[in-house]
Chimera marker file (.cmm) of the C-alpha trace (Angstrom):
<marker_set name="trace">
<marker id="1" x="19.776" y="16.590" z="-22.240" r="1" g="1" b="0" radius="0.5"/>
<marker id="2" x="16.484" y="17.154" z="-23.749" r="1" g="1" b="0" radius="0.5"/>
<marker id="3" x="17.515" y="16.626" z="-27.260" r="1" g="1" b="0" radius="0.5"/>
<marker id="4" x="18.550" y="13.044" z="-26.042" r="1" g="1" b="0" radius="0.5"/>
<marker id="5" x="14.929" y="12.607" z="-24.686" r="1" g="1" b="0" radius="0.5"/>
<marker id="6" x="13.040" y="13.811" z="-27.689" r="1" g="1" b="0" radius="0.5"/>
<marker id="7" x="15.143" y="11.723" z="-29.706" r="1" g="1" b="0" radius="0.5"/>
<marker id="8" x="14.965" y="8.447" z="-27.506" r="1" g="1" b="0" radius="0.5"/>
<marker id="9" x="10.942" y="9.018" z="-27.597" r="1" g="1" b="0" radius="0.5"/>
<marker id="10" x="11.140" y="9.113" z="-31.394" r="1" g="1" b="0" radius="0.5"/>
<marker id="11" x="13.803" y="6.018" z="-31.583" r="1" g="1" b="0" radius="0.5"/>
<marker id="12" x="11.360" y="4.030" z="-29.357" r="1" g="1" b="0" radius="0.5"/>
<marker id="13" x="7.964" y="5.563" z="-31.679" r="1" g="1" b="0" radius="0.5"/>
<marker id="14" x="9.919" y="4.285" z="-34.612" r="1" g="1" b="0" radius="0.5"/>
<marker id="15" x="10.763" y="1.077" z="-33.486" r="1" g="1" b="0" radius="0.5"/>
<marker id="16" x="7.464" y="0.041" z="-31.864" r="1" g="1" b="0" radius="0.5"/>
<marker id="17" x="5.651" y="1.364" z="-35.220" r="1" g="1" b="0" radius="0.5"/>
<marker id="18" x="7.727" y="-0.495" z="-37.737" r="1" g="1" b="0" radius="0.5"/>
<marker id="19" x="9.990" y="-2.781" z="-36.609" r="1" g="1" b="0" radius="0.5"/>
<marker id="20" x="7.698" y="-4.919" z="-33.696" r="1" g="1" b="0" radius="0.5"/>
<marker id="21" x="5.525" y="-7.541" z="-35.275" r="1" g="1" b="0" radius="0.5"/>
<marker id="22" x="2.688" y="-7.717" z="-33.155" r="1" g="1" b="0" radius="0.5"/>
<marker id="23" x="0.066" y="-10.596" z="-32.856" r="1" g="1" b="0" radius="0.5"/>
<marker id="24" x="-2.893" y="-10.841" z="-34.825" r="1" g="1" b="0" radius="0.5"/>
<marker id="25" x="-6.033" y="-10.525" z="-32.388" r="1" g="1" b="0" radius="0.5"/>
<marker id="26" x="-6.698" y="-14.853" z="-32.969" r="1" g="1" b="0" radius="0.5"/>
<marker id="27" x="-3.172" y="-15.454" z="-32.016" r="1" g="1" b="0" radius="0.5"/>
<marker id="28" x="-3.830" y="-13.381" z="-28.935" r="1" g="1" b="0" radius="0.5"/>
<marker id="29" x="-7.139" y="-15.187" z="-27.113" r="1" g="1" b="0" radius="0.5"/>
<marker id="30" x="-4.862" y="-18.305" z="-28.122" r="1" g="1" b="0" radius="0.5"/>
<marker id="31" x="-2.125" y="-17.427" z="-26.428" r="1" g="1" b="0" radius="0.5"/>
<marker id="32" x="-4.468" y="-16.613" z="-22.960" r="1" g="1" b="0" radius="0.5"/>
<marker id="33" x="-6.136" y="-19.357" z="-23.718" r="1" g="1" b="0" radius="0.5"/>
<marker id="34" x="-2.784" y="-21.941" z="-23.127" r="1" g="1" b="0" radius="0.5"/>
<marker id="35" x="-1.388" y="-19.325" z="-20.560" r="1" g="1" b="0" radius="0.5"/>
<marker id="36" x="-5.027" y="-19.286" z="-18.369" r="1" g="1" b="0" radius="0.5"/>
<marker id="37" x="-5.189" y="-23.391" z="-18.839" r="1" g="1" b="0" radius="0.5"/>
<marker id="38" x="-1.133" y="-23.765" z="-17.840" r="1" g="1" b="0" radius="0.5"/>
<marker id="39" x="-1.582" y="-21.163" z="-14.794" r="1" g="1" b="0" radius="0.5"/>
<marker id="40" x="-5.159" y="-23.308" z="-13.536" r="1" g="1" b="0" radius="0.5"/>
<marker id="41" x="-3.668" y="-26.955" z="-13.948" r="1" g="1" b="0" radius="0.5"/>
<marker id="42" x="-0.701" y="-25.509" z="-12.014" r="1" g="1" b="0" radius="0.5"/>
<marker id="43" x="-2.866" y="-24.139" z="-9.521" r="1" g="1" b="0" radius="0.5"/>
<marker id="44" x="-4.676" y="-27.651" z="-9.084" r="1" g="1" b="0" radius="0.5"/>
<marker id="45" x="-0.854" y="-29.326" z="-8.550" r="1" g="1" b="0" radius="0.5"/>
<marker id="46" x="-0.325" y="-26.690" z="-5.727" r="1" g="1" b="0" radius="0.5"/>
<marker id="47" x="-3.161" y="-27.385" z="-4.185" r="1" g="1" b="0" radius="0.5"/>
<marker id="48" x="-2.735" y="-31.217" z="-4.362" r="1" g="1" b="0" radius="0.5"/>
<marker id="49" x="0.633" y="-30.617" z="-2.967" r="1" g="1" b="0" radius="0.5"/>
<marker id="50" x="-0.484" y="-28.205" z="-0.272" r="1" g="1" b="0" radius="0.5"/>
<marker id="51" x="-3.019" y="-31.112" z="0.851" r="1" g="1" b="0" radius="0.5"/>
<marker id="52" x="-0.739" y="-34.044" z="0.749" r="1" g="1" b="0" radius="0.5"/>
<marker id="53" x="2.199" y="-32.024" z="3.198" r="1" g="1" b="0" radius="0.5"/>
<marker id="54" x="-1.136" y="-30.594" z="5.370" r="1" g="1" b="0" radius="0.5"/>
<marker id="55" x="-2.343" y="-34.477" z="5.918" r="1" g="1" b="0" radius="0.5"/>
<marker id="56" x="1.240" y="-35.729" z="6.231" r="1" g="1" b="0" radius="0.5"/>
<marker id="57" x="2.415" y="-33.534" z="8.844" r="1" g="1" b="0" radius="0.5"/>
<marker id="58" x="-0.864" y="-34.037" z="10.984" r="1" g="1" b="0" radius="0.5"/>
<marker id="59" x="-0.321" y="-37.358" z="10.961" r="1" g="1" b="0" radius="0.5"/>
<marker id="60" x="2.989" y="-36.869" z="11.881" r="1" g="1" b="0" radius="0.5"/>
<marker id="61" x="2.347" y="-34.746" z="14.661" r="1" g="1" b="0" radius="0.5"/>
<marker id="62" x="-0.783" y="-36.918" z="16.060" r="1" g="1" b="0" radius="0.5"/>
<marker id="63" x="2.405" y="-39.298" z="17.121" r="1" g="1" b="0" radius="0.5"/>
<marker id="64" x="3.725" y="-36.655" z="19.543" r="1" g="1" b="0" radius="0.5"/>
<link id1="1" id2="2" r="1" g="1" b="0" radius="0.2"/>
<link id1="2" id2="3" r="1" g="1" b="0" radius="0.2"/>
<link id1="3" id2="4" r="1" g="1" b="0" radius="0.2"/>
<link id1="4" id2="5" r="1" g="1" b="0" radius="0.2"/>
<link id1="5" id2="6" r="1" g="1" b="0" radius="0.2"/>
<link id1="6" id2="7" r="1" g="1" b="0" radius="0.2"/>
<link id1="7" id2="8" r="1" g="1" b="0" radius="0.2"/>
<link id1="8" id2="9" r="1" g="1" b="0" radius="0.2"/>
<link id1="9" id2="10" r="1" g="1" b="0" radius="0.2"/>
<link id1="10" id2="11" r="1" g="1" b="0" radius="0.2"/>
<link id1="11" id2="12" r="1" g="1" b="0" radius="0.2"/>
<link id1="12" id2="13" r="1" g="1" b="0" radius="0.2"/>
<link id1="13" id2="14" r="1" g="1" b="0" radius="0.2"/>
<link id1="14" id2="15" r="1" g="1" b="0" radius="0.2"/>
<link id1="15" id2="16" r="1" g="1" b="0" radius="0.2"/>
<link id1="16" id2="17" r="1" g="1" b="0" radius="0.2"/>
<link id1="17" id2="18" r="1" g="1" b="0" radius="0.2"/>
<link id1="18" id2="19" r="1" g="1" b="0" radius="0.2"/>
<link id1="19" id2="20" r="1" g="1" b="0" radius="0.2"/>
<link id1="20" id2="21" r="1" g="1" b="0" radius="0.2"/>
<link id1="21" id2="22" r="1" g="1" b="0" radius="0.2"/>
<link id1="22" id2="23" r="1" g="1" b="0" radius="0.2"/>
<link id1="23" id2="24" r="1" g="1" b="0" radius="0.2"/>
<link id1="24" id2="25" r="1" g="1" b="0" radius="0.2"/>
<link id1="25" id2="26" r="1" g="1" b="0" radius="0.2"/>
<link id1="26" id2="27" r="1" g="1" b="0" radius="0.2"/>
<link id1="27" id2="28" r="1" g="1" b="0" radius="0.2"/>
<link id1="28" id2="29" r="1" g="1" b="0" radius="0.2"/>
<link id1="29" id2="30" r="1" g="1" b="0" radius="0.2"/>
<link id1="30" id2="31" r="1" g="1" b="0" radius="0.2"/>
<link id1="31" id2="32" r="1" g="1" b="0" radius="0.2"/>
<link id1="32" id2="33" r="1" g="1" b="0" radius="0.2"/>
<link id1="33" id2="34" r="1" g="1" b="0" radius="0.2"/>
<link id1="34" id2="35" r="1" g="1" b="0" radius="0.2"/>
<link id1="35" id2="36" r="1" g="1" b="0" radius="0.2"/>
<link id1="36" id2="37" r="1" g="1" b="0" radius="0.2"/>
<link id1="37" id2="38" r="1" g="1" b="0" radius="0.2"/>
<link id1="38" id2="39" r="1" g="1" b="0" radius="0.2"/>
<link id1="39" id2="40" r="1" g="1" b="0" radius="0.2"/>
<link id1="40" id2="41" r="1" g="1" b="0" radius="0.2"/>
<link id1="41" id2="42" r="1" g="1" b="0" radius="0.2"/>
<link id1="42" id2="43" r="1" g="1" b="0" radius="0.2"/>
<link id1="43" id2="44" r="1" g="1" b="0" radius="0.2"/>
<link id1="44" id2="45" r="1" g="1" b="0" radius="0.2"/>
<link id1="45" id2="46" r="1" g="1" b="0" radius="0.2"/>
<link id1="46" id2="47" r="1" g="1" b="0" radius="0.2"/>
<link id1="47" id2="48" r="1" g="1" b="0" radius="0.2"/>
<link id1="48" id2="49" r="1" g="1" b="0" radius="0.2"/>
<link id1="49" id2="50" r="1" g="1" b="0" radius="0.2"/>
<link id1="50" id2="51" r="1" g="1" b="0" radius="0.2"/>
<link id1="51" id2="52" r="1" g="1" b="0" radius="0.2"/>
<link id1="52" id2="53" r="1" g="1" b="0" radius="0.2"/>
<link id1="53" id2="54" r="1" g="1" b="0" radius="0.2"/>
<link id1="54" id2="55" r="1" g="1" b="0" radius="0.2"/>
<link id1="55" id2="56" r="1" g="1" b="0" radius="0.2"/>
<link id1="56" id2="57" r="1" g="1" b="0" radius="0.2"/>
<link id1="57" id2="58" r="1" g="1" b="0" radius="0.2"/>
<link id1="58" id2="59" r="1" g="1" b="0" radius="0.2"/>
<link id1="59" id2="60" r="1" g="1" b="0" radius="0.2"/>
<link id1="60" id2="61" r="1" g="1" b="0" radius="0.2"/>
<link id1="61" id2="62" r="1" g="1" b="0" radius="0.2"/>
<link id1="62" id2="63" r="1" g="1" b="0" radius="0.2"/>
<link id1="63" id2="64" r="1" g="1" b="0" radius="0.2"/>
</marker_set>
């Protein structure tokens, strides 16, 4: 059983060493950059949304 672990730690050392390509450090802030733009305009259409329903259903409930 622990022969399995050592070599599963080693397999997974190996791999992540020298078979992962990882991103250079530019390709990084880029890639934060489009993910923190994509997650704020989808925050804005949420809240647009959220408004819209709010003002719809008072309305709708200022009949009753």
């Amino acid at each position: 059983m622990a022969n399995k672990v050592v070599t599963y730690i080693e397999e997974s050392y190996d791999e992540l060493m020298h078979k992962v390509s990882w991103p250079t450090w530019s390709e990084l802030q880029g890639s934060a950059i489009v993910v923190s733009v994509a997650s704020l305009i989808i925050a804005i259409i949420v809240f647009a949304m959220d408004e819209v329903f709010k003002n719809v259903l008072l309305q709708f409930y200022k009949l009753f």
